[in-house]
C-alpha positions in Angstrom: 58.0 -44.2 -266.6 61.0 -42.3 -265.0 58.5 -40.2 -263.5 56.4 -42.8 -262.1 59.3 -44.7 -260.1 60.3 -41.3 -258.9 57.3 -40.3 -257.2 57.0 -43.7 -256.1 60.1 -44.2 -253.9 59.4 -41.8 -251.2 56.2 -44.1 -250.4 58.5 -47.0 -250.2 61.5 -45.5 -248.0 58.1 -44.1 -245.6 57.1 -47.5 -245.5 60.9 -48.4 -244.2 61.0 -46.2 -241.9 57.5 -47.4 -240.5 59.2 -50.9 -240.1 62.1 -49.6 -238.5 60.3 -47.5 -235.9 58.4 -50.2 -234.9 61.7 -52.6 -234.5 63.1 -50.0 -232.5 60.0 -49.7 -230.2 60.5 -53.3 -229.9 64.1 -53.1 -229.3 63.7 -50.6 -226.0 60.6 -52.7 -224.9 63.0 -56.2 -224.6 66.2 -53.7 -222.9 63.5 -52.4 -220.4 62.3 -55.7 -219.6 66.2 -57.0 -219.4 66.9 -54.3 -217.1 63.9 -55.5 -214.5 65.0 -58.3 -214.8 68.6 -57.9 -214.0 67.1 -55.9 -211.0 65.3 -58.8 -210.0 68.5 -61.0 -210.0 71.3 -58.5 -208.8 69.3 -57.9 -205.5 67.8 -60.9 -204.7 65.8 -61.1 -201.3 66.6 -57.4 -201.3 64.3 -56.8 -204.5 61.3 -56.0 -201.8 62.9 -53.1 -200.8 62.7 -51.6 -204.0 59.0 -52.7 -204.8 57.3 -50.0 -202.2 55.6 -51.0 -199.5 54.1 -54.1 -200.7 50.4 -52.4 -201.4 50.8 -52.5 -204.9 48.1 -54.4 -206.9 48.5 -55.7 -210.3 45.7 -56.6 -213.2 44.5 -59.8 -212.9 46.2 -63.1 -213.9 49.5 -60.3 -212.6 49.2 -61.7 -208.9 52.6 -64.2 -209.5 54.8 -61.5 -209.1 58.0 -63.4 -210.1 56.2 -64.1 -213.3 55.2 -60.4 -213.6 58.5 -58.5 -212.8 60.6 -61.2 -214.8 58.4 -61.3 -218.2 57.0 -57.7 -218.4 58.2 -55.5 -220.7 56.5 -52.6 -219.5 54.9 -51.8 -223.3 51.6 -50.6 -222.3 49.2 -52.5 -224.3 47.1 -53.6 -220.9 46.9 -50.0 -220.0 45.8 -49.1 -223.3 42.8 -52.3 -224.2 41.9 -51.8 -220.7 37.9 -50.4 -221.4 37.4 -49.0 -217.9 40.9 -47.3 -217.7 41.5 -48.8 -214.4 45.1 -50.0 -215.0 47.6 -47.4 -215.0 51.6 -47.6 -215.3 53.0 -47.7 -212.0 55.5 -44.7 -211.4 58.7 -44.8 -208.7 56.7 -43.4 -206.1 55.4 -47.0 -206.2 59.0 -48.6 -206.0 61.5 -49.1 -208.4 60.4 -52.4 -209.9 56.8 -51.4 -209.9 57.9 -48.3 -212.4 56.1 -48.5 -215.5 54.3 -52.0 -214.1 50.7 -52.4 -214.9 48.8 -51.1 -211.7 45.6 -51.2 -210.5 43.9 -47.6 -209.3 40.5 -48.0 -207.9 40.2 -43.9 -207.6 39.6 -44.0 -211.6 37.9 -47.3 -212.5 37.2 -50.8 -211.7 37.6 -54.4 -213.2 34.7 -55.5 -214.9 36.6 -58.6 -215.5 35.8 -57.8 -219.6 33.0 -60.4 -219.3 35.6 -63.3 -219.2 37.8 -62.1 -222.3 40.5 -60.0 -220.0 41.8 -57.8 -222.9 45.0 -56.8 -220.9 46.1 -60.4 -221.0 44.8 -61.3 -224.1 46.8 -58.0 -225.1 50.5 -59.1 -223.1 52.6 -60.3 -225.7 55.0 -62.0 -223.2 52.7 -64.0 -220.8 53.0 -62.1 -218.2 49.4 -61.8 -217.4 48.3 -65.1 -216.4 44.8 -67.3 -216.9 42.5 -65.5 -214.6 39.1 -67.0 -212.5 37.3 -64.3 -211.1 35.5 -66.9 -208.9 38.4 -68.0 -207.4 41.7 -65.9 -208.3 41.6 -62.8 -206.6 43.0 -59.2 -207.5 43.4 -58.0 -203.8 40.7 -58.2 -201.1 38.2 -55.3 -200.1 38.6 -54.2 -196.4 36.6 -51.8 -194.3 37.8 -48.9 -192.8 35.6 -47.6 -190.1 37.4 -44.5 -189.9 36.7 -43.3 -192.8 33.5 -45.3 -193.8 30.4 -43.5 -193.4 28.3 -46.0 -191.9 30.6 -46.0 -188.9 30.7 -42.4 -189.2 29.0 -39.6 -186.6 26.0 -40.2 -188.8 26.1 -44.2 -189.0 24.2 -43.2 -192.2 25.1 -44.2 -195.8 22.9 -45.3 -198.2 26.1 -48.0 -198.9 26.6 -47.8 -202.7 29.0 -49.9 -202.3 27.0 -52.9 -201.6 25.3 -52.3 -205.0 28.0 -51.9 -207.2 29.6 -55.5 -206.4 28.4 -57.4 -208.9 29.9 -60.8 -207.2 27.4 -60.3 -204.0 30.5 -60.4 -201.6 29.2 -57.0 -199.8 26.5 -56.8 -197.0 24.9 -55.0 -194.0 24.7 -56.8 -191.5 22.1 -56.4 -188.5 24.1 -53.8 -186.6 24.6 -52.0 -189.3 28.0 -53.3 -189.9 29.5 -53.6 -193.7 30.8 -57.2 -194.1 33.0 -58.5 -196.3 32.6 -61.9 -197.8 36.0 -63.2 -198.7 34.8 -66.6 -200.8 33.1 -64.0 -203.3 35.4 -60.6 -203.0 38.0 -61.0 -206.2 39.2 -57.4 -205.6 37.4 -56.1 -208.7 37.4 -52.4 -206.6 33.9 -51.4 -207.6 33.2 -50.7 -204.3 35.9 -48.8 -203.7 35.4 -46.4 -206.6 31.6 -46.1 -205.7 32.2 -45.3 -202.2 31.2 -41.9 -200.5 33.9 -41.4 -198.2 36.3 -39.8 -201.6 33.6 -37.7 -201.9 35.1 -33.6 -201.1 32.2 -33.4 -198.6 33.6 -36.0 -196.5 37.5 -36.5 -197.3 39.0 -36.9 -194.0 42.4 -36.6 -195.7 43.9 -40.1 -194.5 44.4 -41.2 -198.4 41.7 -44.1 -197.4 37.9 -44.4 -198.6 35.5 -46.3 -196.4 36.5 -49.6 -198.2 39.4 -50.1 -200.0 40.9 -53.4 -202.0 45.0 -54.5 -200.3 47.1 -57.3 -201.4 45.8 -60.8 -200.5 47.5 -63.9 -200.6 45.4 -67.0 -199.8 45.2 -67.9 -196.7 45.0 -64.3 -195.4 41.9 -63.1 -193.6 41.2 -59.6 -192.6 42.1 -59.9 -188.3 40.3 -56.6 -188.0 37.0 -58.2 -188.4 
């Protein structure tokens, strides 16, 4: 019997340990959110500066950014039940608030919106990922760049993937051969920015931009380029 209760208690102190590595997981999580948040209230109006250059976008149901910088805890678990891989922990090249922020990169995925369920809310256990409608919220706003976009281009030839992979019809061609942007439909789900030529090697023209490419909208906005 001895025996048996010795061999046993390692099991038990593991177990201990299991819990108390997971409190303190959970302990650094709160302090980091704490910290953004005393960020948030030492600098006030200032706190732009220190969120880049205001190009950042967020997951959806992230777009209230007082509710995002004041209740996340930076814990990862949108990046991780994100099934496209599209959201990505912002770094300080992005600004100091936006470090280790849920961030949206378009060059390695898009938001297929998880066919209504949105796993990285549904997987924020402080709310800070609000109730998203992809027919009417909006993650950012996809804008044309002639520049770089190839039918613009020398060319004025592409066989616009773009315009197929938006699965909310907000992309078309118009009669001159123009790409048009329909801003009732465009939630900024970036599928036609990762399907567009213009990051291909062949015709990088090194300006960072592809031929469309999803920017911070706030409603209201409209694209003045157009």
């Amino acid at each position: 019997m001895n025996e048996n209760a010795s061999s046993e208690a390692p099991r038990s102190t593991t177990s201990s340990d299991g819990r108390d590595a997971r409190r303190a997981i959970s302990r650094r999580q709160a302090i980091e959110g704490a910290v953004a948040i005393g960020v948030l209230a030492a600098f006030g109006g200032t706190v732009k500066a220190f969120a880049g250059e205001g190009d950042a976008l967020y997951p959806p149901g992230g777009q209230d950014t007082g509710t995002l910088w004041g209740s996340c805890i930076r814990c990862g678990r949108c990046v991780g039940a994100c099934p496209t891989k599209v959201i990505v922990p912002g770094t300080l090249d992005d600004g100091a608030v936006n470090a280790r922020l849920p961030l949206m990169d378009f060059r390695l995925g898009f938001c297929d919106m998880c066919e209504g369920s949105f796993r990285c809310a549904a997987n924020c256990p402080t709310g800070a990922l609000r109730p998203f409608d992809p027919y009417v919220d909006k993650i950012g706003m996809a804008r044309v760049e002639e520049a770089e976009c190839e039918l613009y281009g020398v060319s004025a030839h592409c066989n616009a993937p773009c315009v197929d992979a938006c699965a909310w019809d907000a992309l078309t061609i118009d009669g001159e051969g123009r790409l048009v942007v329909d801003e009732e439909k465009c939630n900024g789900c970036g599928a036609c920015e990762l399907a567009c030529v213009a990051g291909s090697y062949g015709s990088y023209g090194g300006s960072g931009l592809r031929g469309i490419n999803i920017v911070p909208w706030k409603e209201g906005e409209s694209d003045e380029r157009k």
